[in-house]
C-alpha positions as CSV (number, residue, x, y, z in Angstrom):
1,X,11.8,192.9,-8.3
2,X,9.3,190.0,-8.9
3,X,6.3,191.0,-10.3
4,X,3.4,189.8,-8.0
5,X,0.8,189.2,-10.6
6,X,2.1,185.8,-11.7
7,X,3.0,184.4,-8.8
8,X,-0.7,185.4,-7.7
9,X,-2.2,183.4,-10.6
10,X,0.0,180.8,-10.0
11,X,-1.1,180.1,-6.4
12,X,-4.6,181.1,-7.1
13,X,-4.1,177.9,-9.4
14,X,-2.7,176.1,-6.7
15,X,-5.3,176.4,-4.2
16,X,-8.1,175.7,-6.7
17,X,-6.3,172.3,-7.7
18,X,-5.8,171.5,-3.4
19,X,-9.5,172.2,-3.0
20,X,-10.9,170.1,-6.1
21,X,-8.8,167.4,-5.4
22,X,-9.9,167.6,-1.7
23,X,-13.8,167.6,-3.0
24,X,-13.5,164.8,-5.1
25,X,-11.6,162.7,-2.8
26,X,-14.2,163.9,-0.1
27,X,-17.5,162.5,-2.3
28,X,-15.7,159.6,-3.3
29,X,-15.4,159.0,0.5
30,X,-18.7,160.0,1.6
31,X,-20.4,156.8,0.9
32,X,-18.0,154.9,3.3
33,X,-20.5,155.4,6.1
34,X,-23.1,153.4,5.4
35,X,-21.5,150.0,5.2
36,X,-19.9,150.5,8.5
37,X,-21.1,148.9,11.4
38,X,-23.1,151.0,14.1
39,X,-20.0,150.4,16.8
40,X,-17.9,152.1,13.8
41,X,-19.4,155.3,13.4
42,X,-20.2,155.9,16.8
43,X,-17.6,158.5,19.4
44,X,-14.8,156.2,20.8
45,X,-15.9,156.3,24.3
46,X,-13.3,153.2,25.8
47,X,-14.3,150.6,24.1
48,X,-18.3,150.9,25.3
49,X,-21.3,152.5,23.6
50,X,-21.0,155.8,24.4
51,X,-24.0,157.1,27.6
52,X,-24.2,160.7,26.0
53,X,-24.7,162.4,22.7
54,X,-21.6,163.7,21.5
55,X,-23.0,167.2,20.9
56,X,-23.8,167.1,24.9
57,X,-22.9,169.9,26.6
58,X,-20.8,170.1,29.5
59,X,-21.4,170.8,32.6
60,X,-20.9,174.6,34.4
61,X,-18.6,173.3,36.6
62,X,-15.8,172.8,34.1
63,X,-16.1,176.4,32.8
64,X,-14.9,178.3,36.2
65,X,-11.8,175.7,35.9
66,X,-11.2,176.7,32.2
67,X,-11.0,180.5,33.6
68,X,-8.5,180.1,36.1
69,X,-6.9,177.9,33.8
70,X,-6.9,181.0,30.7
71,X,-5.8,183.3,33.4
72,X,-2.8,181.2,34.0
73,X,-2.0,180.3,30.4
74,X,-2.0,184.1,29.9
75,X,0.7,184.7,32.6
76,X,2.8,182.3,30.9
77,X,2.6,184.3,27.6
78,X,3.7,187.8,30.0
79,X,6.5,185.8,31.6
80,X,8.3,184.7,28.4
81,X,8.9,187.8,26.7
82,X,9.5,189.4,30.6
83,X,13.1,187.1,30.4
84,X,14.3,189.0,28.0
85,X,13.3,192.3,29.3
86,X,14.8,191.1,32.8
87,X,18.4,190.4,31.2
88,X,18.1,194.1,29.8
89,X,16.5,195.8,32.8
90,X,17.6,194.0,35.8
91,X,16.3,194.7,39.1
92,X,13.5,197.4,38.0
93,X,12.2,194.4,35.9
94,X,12.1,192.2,38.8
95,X,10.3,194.2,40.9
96,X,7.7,194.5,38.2
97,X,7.6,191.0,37.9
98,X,7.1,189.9,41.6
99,X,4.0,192.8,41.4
100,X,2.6,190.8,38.9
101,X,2.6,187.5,40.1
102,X,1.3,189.1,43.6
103,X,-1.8,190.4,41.9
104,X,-1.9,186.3,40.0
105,X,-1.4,184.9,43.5
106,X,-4.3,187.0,44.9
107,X,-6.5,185.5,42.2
108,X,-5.6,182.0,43.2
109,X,-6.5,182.6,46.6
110,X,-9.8,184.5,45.9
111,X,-10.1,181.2,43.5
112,X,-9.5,179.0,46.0
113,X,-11.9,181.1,48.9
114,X,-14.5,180.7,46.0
115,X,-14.0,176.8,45.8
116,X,-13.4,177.4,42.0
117,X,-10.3,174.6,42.6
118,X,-12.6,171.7,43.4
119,X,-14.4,169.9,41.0
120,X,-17.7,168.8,42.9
């Protein structure tokens, strides 16, 4: 058995050096900034001057969209694991899965009664 206690020193070590040489390299870097021009250090907006702050906040009608989006993404995450339950379950599995994506379709549509789908 390896004792721990070294090899916990040793990469205690190792971080410290990563983050010093990260700080130094990050104040020797720091000055950069000012001898740029303004174009330079503003967002990349397409080749314009950007018409917002960067730090502006988006509008509500994105986060309903983000919602139906997470509720989505997270069936995804069910169905992958739910392949490998199917190939040991079969038909009971099935059933279970088409219950599921009932109750996910009923969400669209209350989504879609809602007019969460459009964007203006």
């Amino acid at each position: 058995m390896i004792a721990l206690g070294p090899l916990a020193v040793a990469f205690a070590v190792f971080v410290a050096a990563i983050a010093g040489v990260l700080l130094l390299w990050w104040r020797g870097d720091r000055g950069r900034g000012r001898h740029q021009a303004v174009s330079e250090r503003s967002p990349f907006a397409g080749g314009r001057l950007p018409s917002v702050h960067a730090w502006n906040r988006y509008h509500a009608r994105y986060y309903p969209m983000a919602l139906v989006f997470l509720a989505f993404d997270m069936e995804m995450v069910f169905m992958y694991p739910w392949s490998v339950v199917f190939v040991r379950e079969g038909l009971i599995a099935m059933v279970e899965m088409g219950m599921f994506i009932a109750i996910l379709l009923l969400g669209v549509l209350y989504a879609w009664r809602e007019r969460a789908l459009e964007w203006a």
